[in-house]
C-alpha positions, -999 to +999 in steps of 0.1 A: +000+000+000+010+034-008+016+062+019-003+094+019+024+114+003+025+088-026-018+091-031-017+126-034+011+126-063-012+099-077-042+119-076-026+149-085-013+135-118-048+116-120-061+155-120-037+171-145-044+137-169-087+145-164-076+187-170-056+176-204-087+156-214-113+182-206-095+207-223-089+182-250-127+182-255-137+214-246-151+232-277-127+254-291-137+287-278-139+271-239-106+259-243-090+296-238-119+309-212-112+290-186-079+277-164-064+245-151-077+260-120-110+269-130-112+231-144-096+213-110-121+240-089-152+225-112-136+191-110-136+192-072-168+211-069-183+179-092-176+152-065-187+177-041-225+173-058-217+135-062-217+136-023-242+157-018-269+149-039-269+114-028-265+100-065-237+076-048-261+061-026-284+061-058-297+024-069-288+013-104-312+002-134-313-033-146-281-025-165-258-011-136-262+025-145-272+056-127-291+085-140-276+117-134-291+146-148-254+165-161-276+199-161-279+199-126-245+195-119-238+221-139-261+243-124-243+231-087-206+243-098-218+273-114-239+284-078-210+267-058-187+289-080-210+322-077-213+315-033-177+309-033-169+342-044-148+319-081-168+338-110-198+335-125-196+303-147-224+302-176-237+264-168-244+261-206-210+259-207-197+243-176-220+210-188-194+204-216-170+205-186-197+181-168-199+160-200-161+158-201-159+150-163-179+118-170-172+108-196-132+108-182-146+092-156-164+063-174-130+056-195-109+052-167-127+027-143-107+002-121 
């Protein structure tokens, strides 16, 4: 088992592999507006919903998956964002940085 020290270099280059993809599918005129960051602060602020909203603790269809409504979670980072004094994110487009969360997160399951 690793120690601490040697989870958070994992996570953090875990992070900066997710910020490379999202700003790999950002649309192009996202890619510029916003910074590594404003992506690891949306990243964080993601889970944070995860947590909160009780979608862990949600129970699967038939096929294994969850439902999460990605406008929502959107709509979480950008208030989050807005309470926590970060800017005042547009949640049209901080759900293509939502999108991109998942879908980095579906590709790179255990």
């Amino acid at each position: 088992m690793a120690d601490f020290e040697e989870e958070l270099r994992l996570d953090d280059e875990e992070n900066a592999r997710e910020v490379e993809y999202i700003l790999d599918v950002l649309p192009a005129d996202l890619k510029e507006k916003y910074s590594e960051a404003d992506l690891r602060y949306m990243m964080d602020t993601i889970v944070d919903y995860y947590f909160e909203s009780g979608v862990l603790e949600a129970d699967a269809d038939e096929e294994g998956y969850v439902d999460i409504d990605l406008q929502k979670v959107a709509d979480y980072v950008c208030a989050k964002a807005s309470e926590e004094g970060r800017g005042d994110f547009d949640p049209a487009e901080v759900f293509f940085v939502v999108q991109a969360d998942m879908d980095f997160q579906e590709q790179n399951l255990d």
